[in-house]
N, C-alpha and C positions, 0 to 999 in steps of 0.2 A: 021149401027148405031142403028135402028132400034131392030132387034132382040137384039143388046146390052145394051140396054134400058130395053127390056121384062126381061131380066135375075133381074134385080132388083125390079121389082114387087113381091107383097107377092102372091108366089102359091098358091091353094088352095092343101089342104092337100093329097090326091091322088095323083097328078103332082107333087108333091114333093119327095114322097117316091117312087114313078117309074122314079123318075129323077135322085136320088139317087143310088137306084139300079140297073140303066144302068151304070151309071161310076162305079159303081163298079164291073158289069161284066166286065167292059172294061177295067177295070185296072188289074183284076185278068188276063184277059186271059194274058195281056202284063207279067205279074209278074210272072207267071207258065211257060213262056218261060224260064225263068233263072234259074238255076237249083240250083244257090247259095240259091237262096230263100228255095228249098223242102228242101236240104241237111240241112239251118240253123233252119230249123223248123219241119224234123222229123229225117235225117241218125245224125247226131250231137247228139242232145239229148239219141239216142238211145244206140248209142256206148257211148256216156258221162258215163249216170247213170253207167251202171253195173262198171265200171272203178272208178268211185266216192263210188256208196255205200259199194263196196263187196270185190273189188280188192284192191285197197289202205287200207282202215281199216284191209285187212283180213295180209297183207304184215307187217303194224305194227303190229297185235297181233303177230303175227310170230316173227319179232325182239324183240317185250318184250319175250316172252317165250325162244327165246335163251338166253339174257342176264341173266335169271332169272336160267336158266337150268347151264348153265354152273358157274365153281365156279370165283367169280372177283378176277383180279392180284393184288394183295395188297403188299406196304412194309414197313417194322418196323424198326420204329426208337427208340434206347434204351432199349431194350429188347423184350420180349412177348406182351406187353400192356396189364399186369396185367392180362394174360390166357384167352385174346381176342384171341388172334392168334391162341392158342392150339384148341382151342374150334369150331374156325370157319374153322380150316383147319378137326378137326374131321366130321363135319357135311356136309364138301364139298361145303361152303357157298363161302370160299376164297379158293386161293390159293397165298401162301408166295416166294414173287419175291426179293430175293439180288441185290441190288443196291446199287454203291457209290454216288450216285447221285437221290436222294428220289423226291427230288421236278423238278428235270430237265426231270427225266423220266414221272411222272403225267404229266407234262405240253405239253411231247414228245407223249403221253399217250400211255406210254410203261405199264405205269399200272392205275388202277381204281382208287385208293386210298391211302393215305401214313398215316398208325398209328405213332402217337407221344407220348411217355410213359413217362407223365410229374413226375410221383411220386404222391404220396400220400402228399397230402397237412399237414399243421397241425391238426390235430382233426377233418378231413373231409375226401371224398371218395380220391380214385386214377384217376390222372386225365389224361385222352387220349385223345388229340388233332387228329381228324381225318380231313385229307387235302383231296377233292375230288375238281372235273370241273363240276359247275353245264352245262356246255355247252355242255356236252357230256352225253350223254344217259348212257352208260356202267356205267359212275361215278357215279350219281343219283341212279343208280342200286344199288352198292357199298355201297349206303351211306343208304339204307332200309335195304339190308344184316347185315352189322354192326352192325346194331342200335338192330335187332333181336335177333343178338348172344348176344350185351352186355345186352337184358332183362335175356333172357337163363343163363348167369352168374349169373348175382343176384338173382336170383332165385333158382340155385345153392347153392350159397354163404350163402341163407338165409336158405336154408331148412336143408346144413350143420351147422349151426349155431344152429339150434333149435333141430338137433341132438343130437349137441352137450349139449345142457340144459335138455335132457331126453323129449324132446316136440316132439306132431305130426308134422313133417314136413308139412300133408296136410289141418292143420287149417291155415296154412299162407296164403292158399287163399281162401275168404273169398264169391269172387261174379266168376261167371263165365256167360260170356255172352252170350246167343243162338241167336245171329243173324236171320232170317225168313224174306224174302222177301213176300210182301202183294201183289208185284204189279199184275193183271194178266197175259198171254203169251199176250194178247192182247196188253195189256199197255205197254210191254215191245217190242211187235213189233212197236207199236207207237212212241214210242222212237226214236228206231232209225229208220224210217220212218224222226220224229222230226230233228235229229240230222244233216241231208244234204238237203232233201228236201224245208223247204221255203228259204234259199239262192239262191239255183241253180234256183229253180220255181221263182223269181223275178228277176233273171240275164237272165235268156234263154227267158219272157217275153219280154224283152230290142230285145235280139241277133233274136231269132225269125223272130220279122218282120221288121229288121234294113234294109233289102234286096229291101223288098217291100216299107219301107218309104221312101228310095231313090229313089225308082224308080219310083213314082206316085207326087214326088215333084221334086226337081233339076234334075232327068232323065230326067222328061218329057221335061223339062224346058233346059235341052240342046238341046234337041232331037226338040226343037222346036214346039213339038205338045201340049205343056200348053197355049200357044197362042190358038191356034185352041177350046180350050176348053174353054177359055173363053167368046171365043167368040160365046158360043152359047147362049142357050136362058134358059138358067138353072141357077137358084136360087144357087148365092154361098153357104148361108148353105146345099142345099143338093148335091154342087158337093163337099164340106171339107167333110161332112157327109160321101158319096159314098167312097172317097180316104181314110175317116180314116176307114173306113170297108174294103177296100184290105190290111190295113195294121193287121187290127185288127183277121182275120183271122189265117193267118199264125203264128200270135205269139199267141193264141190261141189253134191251131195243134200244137205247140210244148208244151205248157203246159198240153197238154192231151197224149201228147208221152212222157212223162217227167215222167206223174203220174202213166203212166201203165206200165212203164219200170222199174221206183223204185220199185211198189210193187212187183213185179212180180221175179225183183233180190232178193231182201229182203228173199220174199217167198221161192224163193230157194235155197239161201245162209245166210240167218240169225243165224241160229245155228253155221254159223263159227264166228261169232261176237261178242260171248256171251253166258254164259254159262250156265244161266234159260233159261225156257222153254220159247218158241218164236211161236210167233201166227201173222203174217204180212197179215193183208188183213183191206180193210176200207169200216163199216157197207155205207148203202144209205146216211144215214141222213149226216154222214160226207161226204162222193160226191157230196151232193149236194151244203153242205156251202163251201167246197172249192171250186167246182167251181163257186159261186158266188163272194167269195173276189178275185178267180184268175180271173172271164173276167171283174169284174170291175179295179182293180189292172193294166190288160193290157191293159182296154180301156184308162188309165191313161196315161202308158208308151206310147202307141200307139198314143195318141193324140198328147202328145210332141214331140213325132219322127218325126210326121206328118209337124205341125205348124216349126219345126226346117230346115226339111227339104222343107219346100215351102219359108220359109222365106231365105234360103239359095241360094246365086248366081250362086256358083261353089260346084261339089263335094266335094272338097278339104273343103270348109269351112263347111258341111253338116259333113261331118264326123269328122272334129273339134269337131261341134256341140256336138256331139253325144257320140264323149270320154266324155265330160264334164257331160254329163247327164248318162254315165253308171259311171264316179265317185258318182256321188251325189245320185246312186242309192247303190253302192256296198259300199259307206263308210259307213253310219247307216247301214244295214243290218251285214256289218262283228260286229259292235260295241253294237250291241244288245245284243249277250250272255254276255258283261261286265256289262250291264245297268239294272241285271236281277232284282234287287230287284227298280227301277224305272219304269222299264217295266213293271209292275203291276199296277202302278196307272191306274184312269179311263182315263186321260188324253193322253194316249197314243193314243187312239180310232182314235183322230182330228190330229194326225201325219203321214201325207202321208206315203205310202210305209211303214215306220215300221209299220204301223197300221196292215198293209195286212200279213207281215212278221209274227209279234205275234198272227193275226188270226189263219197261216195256223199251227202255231206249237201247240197254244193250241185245233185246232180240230185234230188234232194231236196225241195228247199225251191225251186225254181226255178217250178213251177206249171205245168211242159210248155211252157216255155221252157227252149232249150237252153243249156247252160253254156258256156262259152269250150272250141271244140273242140280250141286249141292246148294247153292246160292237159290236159283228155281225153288228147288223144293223147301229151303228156310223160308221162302219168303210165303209161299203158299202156307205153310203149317201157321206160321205166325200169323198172318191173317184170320186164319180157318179156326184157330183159337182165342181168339178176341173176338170175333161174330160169334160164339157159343158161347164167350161171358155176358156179353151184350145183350142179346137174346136172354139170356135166364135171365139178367135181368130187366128185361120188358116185359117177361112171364112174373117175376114178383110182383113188379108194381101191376099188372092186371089182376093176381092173387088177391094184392092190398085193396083194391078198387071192389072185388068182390066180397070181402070182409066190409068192407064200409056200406055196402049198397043193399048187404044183410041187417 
């Protein structure tokens, strides 16, 4: 009783952070037994990235480039569609599929597209009803082709026309556009850098140390040695402290296996991605602000895992828990690219986890220029204080656990 008594005396500050740092040795060593914990916080991430940034992106460019290459099955209803057909079968854009059955075959998608040659209106153009799925790729494809060849007609049509009147056919066009991208290889490695990286880095901070939350709270707590532990003579804030540092680690190690596996695919497969020049590496100044919104960001997730998992009776309800918090994590993070012209207020700073999310993509996409430091620094403090409400309370309910266990 005695020693359980001392544990709620205020330590003086030395005995607290070596009280600390013993449970935390002593949870690591427990937590590096289990092999589920290395694999979720460095073989996972590893094989993840190159599979996310280089493999799937590189497999769809590959499907658009077929669809795009080869000519789409299209069929006409009513004649030619006004020397759409002639024109797009000369260019290799379509190809003209007979069918009795125009619209059963789209739907069977025996073909891409069904032209419908409505006539020439009164005193107005010729009207072509084209039928496509937008739920199919091929069709959407079909429906850019088309729309190509029907500029290419009038264009045709007009510059015959102005022949016809003794005119230069080539004053009909009047502006001609030189496109020129500004961005540099930098900025466009950042990009897509941008494009997977803060999703996956805010999910794998969750997955990471999901391993180690359970096992330094409802583990122990089966395992019967959380009893033992309370009842020593150590200050519940630095044994919640010591256990959210075994959790805090490992999800940590995968957001640093996360960041040098991205670059590094990037690096050596970004030119299949994209067809400017690509420059995929990230100056200091950005390694260093990401890694302050990723350990504060995980000392977040980590703390909830933590307080979820100690507050938890049974596995079973522990990892309830924890579905429920990798929704509340992974639904604003997928809804952010809708939210983009919201996502800019200042406001967004004070909103958990999206805060971290829009940190890591505008250091990101910035080119080694720095982002707005006051933004940085909201987003860090707001973090940094919800992980110390969170934490106190995972030290209460440890408190409450040793009142009970008295």
């Amino acid at each position: 009783m005695k020693a359980a008594l001392s544990a709620d005396r205020p330590p003086r500050a030395g005995r607290w952070v070596r009280s600390a740092l013993a449970v935390m040795r002593k949870e690591m060593v427990e937590i590096l037994r289990d092999r589920r914990t290395l694999a979720a916080a460095v073989l996972l991430p590893a094989v993840t990235m190159p599979l996310v940034v280089l493999v799937m992106p590189t497999l769809a460019l590959r499907q658009q480039e077929v669809l795009r290459a080869r000519p789409s099955l299209v069929a006409a209803v009513g004649g030619d569609a006004g020397g759409l057909v002639p024109l797009g079968v000369e260019g290799r854009e379509i190809s003209l599929v007979v069918t009795d059955d125009p619209r059963g075959a789209l739907r069977r998608g025996e073909v891409d597209a069904v032209l419908i040659d409505r006539g020439a209106s009164s005193g107005g153009p010729r009207v072509v009803e084209v039928l496509y799925d937008e739920t199919r790729s091929a069709s959407r494809t079909a429906l850019g082709k088309l729309s190509g060849v029907a500029a290419r007609l009038a264009l045709r049509e007009l510059q015959a026309a102005a022949r016809a009147r003794g005119a230069d056919p080539a004053r009909l066009v009047t502006v001609v556009m030189d496109p020129r991208n500004v961005a540099t290889p930098r900025q466009v490695g950042g990009a897509l850098l941008a494009s997977v990286l803060p999703f996956f880095l805010a999910v794998w901070l969750l997955l990471g140390g999901q391993y180690a939350a359970l096992d330094v709270g409802v583990g122990e707590r089966e395992r019967g040695s959380l009893e033992f532990l309370l009842a020593m003579p150590v200050a519940r804030s630095a044994l919640a402290f010591g256990k959210f540092l075994a959790v805090l680690l490992p999800a940590c190690g995968a957001m640093a296996v996360m960041l040098l596996v991205g670059v590094i695919t990037l690096a050596a497969g970004g030119r299949l991605l994209t067809a400017q020049p690509v420059e995929v590496g990230l100056p200091p100044a950005a390694v260093v602000r990401l890694l302050a919104v990723g350990v504060t960001l995980a000392g977040l997730l980590s703390a909830l895992q933590l307080a979820i998992s100690v507050r938890a009776r049974t596995l079973r309800e522990a990892q309830q828990g924890f579905a429920a918090l990798y929704l509340a994590v992974a639904l604003p993070v997928m809804l952010l690219p809708l939210l983009e012209d919201l996502a800019r207020r200042p406001w967004w700073a004070a909103v958990p986890v999206a805060n971290a999310v829009l940190a890591f993509g505008t250091i990101l996409t910035s080119g080694g220029t720095a982002p707005p430091e006051w933004s940085l620094a909201a987003t860090v403090a707001t973090l940094s204080t919800l992980t110390a409400a969170v934490l106190w309370l995972a030290a209460a309910q440890l408190s409450a656990g040793a009142r009970t266990n008295r």
